[in-house]
C-alpha positions as CSV (number, residue, x, y, z in Angstrom):
1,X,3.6,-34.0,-9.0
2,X,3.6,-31.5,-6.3
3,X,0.6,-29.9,-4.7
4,X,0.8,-26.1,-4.2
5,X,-2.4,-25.8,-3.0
6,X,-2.1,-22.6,-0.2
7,X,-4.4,-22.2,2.5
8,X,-3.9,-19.5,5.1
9,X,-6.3,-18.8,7.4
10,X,-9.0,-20.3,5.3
11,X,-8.8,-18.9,2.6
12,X,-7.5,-21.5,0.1
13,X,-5.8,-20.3,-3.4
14,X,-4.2,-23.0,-6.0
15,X,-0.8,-21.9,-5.2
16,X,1.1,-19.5,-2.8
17,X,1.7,-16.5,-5.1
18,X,-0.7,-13.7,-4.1
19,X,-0.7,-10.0,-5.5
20,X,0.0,-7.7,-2.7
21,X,-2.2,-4.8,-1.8
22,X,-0.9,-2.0,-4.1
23,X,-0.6,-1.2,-7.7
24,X,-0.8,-4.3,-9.5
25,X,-4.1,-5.2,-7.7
26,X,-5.9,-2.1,-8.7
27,X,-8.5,-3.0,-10.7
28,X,-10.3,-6.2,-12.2
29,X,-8.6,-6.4,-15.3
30,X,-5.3,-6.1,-13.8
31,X,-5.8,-9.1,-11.4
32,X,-7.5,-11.3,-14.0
33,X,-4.7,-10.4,-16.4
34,X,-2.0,-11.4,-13.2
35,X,-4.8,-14.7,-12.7
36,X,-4.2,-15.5,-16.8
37,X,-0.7,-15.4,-15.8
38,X,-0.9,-17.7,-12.8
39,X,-1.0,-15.9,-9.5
40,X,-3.1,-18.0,-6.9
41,X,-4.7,-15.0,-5.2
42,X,-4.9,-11.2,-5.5
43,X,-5.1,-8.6,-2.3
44,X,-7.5,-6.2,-3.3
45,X,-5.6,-2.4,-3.5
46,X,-7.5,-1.0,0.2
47,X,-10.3,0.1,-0.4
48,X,-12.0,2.8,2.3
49,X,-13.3,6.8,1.9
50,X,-12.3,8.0,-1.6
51,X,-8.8,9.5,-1.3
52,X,-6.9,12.1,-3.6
53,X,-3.3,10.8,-4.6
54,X,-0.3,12.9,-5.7
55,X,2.3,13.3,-8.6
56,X,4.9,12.0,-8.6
57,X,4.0,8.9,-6.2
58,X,7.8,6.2,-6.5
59,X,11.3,6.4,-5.6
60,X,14.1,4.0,-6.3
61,X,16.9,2.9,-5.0
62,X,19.7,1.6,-7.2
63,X,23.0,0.5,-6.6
64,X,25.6,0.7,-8.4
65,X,24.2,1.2,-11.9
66,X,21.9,-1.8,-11.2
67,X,18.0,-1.6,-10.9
68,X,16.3,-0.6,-8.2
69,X,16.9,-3.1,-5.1
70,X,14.5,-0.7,-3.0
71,X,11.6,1.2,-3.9
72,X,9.5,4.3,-2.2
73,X,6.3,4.7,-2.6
74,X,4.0,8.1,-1.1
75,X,0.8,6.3,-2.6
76,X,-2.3,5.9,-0.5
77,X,-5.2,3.3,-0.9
78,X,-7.4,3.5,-4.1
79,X,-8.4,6.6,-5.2
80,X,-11.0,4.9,-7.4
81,X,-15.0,5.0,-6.5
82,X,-16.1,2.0,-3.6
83,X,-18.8,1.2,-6.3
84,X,-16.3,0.7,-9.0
85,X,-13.7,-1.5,-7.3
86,X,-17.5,-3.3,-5.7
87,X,-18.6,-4.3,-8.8
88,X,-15.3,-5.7,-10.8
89,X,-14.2,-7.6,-7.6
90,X,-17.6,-9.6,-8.2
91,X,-16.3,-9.6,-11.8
92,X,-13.6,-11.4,-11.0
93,X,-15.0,-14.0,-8.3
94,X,-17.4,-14.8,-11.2
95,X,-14.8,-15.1,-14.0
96,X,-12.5,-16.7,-11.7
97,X,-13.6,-18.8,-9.1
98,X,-11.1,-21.0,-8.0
99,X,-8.3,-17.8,-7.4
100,X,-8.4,-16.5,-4.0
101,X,-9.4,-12.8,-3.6
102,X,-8.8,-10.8,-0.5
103,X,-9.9,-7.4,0.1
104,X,-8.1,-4.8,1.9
105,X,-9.7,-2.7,4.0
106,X,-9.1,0.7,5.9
107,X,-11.6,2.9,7.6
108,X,-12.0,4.8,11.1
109,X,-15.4,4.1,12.8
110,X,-16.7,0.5,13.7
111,X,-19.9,1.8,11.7
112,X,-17.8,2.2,8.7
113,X,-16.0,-1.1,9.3
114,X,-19.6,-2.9,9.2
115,X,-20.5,-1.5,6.4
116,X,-17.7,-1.8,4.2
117,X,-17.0,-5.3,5.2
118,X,-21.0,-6.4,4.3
119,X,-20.1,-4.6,1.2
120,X,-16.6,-6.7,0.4
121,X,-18.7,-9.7,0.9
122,X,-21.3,-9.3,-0.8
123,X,-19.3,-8.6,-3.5
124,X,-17.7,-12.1,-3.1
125,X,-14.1,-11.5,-1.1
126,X,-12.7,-14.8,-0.3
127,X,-11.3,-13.1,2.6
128,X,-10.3,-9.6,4.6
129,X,-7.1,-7.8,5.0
130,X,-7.3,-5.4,7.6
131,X,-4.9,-2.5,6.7
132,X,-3.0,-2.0,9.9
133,X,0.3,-0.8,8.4
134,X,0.4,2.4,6.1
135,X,3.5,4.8,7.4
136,X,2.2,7.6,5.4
137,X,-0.6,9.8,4.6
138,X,-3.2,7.5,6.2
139,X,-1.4,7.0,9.6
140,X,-1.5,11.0,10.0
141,X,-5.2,10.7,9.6
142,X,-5.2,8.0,12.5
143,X,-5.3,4.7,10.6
144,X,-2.6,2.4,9.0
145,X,0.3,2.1,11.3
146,X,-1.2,4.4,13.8
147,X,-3.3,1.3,14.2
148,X,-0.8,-1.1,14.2
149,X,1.7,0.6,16.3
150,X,-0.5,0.3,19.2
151,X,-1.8,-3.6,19.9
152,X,-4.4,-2.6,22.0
153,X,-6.4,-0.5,19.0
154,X,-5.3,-3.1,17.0
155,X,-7.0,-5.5,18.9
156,X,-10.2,-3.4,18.9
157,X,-10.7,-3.0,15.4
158,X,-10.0,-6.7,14.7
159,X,-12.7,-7.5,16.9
160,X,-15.2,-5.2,14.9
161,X,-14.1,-7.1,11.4
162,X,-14.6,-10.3,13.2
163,X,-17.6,-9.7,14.9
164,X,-19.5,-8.4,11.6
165,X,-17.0,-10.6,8.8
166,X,-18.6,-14.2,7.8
167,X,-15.2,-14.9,5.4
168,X,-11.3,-14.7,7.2
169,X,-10.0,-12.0,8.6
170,X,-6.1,-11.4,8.2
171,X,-4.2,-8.1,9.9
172,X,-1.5,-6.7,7.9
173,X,1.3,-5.6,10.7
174,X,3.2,-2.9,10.3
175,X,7.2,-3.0,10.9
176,X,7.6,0.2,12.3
177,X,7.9,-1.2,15.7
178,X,10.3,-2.4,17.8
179,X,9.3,-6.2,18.7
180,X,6.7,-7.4,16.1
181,X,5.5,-10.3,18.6
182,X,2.9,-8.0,20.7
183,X,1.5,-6.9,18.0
184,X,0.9,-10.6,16.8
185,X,-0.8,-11.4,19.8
186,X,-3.0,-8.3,20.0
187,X,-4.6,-9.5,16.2
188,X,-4.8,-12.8,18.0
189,X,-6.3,-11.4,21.1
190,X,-9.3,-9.7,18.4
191,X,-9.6,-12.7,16.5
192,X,-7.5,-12.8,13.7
193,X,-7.6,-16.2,11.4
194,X,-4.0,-15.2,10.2
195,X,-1.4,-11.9,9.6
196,X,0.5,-10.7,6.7
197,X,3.5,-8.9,7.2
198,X,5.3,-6.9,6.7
199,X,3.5,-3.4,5.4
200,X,6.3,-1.0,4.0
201,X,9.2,0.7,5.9
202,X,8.8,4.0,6.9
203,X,11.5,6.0,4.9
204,X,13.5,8.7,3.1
205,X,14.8,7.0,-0.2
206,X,17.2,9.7,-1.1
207,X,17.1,13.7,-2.2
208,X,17.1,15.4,-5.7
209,X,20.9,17.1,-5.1
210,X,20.2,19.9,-7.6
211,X,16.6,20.9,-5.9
212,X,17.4,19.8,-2.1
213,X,13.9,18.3,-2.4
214,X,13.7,14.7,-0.5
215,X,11.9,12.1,-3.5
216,X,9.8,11.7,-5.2
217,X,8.9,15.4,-5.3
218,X,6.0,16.7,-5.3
219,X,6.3,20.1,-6.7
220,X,9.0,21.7,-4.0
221,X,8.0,19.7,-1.3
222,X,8.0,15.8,-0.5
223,X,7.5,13.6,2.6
224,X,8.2,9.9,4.3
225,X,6.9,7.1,2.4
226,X,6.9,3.1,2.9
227,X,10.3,1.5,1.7
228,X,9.9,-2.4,0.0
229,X,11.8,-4.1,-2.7
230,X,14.5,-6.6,-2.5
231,X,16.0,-4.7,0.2
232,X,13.8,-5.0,3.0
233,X,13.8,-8.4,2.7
234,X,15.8,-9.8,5.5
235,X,13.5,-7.2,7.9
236,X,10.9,-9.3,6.6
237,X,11.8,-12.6,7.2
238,X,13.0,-11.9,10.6
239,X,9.4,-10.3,11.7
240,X,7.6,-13.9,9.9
241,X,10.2,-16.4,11.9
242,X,10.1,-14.2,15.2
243,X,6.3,-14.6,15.1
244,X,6.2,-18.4,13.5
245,X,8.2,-19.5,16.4
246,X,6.1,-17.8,18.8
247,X,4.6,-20.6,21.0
248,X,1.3,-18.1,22.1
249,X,1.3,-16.9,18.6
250,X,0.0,-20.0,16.2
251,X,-2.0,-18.5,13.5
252,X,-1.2,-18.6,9.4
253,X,0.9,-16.4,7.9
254,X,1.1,-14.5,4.7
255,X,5.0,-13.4,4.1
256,X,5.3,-9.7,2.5
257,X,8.7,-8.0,1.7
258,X,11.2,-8.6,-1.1
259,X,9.8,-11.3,-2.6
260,X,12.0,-11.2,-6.5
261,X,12.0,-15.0,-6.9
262,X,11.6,-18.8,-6.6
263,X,14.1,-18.6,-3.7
264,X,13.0,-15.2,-1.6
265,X,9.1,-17.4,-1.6
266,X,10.8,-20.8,-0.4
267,X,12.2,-18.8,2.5
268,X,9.7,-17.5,3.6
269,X,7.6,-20.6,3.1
270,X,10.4,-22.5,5.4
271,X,9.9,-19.6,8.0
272,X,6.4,-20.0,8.6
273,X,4.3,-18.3,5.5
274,X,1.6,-19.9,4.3
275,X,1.3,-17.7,1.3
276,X,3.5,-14.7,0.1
277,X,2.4,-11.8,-1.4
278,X,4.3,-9.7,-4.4
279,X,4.0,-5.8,-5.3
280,X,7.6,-4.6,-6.4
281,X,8.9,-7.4,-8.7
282,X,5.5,-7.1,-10.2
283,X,6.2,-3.1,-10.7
284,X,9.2,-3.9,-12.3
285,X,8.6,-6.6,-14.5
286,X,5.1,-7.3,-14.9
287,X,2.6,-10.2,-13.9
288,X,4.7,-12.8,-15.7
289,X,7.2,-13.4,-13.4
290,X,4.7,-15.5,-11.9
291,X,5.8,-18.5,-14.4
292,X,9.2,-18.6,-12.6
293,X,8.4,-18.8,-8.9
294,X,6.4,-21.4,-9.7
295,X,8.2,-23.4,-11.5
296,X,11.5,-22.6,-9.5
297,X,9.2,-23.7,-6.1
298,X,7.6,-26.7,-7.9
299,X,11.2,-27.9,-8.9
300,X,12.6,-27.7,-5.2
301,X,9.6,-29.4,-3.8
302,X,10.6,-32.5,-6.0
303,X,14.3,-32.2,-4.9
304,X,13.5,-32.4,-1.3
305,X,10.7,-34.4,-1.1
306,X,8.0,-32.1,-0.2
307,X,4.6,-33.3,-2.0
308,X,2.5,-31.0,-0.4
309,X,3.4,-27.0,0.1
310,X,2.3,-27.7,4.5
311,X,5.3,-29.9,4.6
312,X,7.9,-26.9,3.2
313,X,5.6,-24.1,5.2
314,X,7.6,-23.8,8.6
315,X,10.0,-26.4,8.0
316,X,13.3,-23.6,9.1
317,X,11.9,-22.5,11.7
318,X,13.6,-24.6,14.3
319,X,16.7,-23.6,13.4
320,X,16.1,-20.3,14.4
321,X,17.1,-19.6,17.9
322,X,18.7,-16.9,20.8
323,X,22.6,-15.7,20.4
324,X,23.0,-18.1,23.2
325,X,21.9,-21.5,21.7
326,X,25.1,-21.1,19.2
327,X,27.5,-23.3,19.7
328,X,30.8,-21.3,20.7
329,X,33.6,-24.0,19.9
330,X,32.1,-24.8,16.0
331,X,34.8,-23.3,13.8
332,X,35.4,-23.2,10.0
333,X,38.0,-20.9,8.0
334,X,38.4,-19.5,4.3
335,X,39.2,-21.8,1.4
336,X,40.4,-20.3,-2.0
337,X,40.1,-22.4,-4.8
338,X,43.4,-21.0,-7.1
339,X,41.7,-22.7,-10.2
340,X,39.2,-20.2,-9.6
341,X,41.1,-16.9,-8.3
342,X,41.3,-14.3,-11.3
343,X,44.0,-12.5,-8.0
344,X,41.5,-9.6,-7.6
345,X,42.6,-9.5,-3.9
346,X,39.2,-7.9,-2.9
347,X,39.7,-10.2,-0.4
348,X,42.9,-9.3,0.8
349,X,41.8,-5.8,1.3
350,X,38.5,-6.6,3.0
351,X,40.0,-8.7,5.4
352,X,43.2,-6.3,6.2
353,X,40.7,-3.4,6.5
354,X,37.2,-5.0,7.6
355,X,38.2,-8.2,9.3
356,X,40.7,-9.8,10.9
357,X,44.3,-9.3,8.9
358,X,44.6,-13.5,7.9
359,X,44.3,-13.0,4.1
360,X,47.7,-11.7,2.7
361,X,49.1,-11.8,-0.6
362,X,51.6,-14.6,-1.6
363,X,54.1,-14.2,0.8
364,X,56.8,-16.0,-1.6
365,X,55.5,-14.0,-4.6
366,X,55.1,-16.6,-6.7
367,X,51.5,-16.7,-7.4
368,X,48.5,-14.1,-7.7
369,X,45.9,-16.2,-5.4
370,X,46.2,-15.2,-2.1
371,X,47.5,-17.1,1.4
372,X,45.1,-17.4,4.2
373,X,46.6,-17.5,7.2
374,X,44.4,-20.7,9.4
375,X,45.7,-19.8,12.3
376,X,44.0,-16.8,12.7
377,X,40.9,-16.6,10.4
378,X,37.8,-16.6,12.6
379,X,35.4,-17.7,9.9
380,X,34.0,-14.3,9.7
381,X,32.4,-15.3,5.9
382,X,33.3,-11.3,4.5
383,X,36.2,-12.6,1.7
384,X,33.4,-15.1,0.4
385,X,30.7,-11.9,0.4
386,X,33.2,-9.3,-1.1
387,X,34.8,-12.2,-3.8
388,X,33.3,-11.8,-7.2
389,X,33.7,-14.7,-8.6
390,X,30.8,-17.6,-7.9
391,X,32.4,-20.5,-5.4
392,X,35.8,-19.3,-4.7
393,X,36.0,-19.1,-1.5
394,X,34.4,-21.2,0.4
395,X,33.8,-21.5,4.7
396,X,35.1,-24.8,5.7
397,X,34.6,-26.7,8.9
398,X,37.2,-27.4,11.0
399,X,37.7,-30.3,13.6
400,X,39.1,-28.4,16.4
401,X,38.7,-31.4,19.3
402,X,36.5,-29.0,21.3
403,X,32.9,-30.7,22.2
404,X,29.7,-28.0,21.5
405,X,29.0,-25.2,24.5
406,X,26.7,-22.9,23.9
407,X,26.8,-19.3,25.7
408,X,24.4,-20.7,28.3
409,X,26.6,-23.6,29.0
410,X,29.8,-21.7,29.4
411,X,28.6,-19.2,32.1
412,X,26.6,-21.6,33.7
413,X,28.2,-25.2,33.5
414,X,31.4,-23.8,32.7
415,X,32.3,-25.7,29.9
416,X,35.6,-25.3,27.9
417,X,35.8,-23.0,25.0
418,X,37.9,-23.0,22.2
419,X,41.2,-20.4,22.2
420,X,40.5,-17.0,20.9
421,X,42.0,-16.4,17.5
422,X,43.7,-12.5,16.6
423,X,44.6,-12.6,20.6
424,X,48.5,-12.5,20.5
């Protein structure tokens, strides 16, 4: 057996999988249908001054015929009554006790932080989520990422839900900045327990050709919204690992951004979350998809040895490093397997026009898999993305006779490098 018992920050849920602020937490029979299901916690949909939404609210992003792999959304916080949302989140911490549920939070004065806070827990919120990252509708009205984009503010108001919050208090960072690390610090600075990140992606997700109208359209007229889904992913793991392997930084973390799977959650797991949070895979196939991750996580745990979720949380993150650190003279080239080859030569063509010209057809005709030329493949890795058919091609290391230098050591050591390949 494997314990997925989460804590992060505090606040302690039986497994990582937490509802992410947004539609699938908006109500109390909602998150004790997703509960019934399996999640370990719910983030509360934000709750602050009642707000009107619009119609129509999503975008999506497809490609190629597939289903969406990013998603738009022009939605605000809840537009249901404080009292409502009050009284089924102490429906749910009564019906429920052992899930974790966090409430998110967005208002403007520190009078309105105190009271809404006293309010959320009261109500019996396992923990806060101050809502630091909205790029639309909110931010114009000088919250959400107008917060977040500016640490010292940031700072400021995580100091009022600290000073007046008996439960943990977590910041949700926006990414619409340049260098998330500052912005770590300044919830730090105000006395965070912990961060989620990352909020959506400030964005256009395409136009409606026929009207000119950017979507989702909102009678002749639209506007920015947050971007998330499977695509934003790698934006996400980069902003948790930057921050997880921040030596000043040090607090929990609750991953955000393309979560689709077992495997998204163990990366971000391995790159510092102590939790991860789900909205779009939820949208697009309901609350049971649940069952999966945790099975899929509960079945890599046994493979590697972890017994308890701490030992998998931050376990990548010292492999992440500068440019520099790489070493310079480790080399590997393409491999086709010709048992596998169906002679699509996508690879031929990606690497004549997109590469480094080392991939040619046959030269002696004789055969449909194509010839990689050793001698000048750099290791580049584009034939094994573009190739459609499941370990094919594979990057193989080579044993060149060079020792490891890094960047560093070659200007300043002056250590010897390998030959440049493609230089004639």
């Amino acid at each position: 057996m494997v314990d997925l018992t989460s804590n992060t920050g505090g606040i302690i849920s039986p497994n990582p999988f937490w509802l992410a602020s947004a539609p699938p937490a908006n109500s109390g029979d909602q998150i004790m249908r997703a509960f019934d299901h399996g999640w370990g916690g719910a983030v509360w949909k934000t709750l602050g001054s009642p707000i009107q939404n619009v119609s129509s609210r999503f975008g999506g992003l497809n490609y190629r015929g597939t289903r969406a792999i990013g998603f738009n959304n022009i939605e605000l916080i809840t537009d249901r009554p404080l009292e409502v949302n009050l009284r089924e989140i102490a429906e749910v911490k009564k019906r429920y006790p052992k899930h974790a549920v966090i409430v998110s939070l967005m208002v403007e004065t520190e009078e309105e932080w105190r009271d809404i806070i006293a309010r959320s827990i009261d109500a019996g919120a396992d923990g806060l989520e101050l809502n630091f990252g909205c790029p639309h509708g909110m931010c114009e009205r000088g919250m959400g990422s107008a917060v977040g984009q500016e640490p010292t503010v940031n700072e400021r108001i995580t100091g009022w839900a600290k000073k007046y919050s008996t439960v943990p208090v977590l910041v949700k960072l926006t990414p619409n900045v340049s260098d998330i690390v500052p912005h770590g610090l300044a919830a730090k600075r105000g006395g965070a327990d912990g961060v989620s990140l990352i909020n959506t992606i400030k964005s256009i997700i395409g136009l409606d050709l026929d009207r000119l109208v950017p979507e989702p359209r909102v009678s002749g007229l639209s506007t920015n919204g947050g971007y998330c889904g499977a695509a934003v992913k790698p934006i996400a793991l980069h902003m948790v690992a930057s921050l997880a392997r921040e030596p000043m930084f040090g607090l929990p973390i609750s991953g955000i951004g393309g979560v689709a799977n077992w495997r998204d959650a163990v990366e971000f797991l391995a790159l510092g979350s102590s939790s991860v949070q789900v909205c779009t895979e939820v949208m697009l196939r309901g609350y049971r998809v649940v069952e999966d991750m945790i099975e899929g996580l509960e079945g890599y745990m046994k493979q590697q040895g972890f017994e308890k979720l701490d030992q998998l949380v931050g376990a990548a993150v010292p492999s992440f490093s500068e440019w520099g650190n790489l070493d310079l003279n480790y080399e590997t080239v393409a491999k086709i397997d010709a048992d596998k080859c169906i002679g699509c030569h996508l690879c031929v063509v990606a690497c004549h026009d997109g590469a480094h010209q080392c991939i040619h057809p046959d030269p002696a005709g004789q055969t449909f898999v194509p010839h990689v030329d050793e001698s000048e493949c750099v290791g580049c890795n584009l034939c094994q993305i573009v190739c459609p058919v499941p370990d094919c091609i594979s990057m193989v290391e080579v044993d060149n006779g060079f020792a490891p230098a890094t960047w560093n050591e070659h200007v300043y050591e002056g250590a010897k490098l390998r030959p440049k390949k493609g230089v004639h």
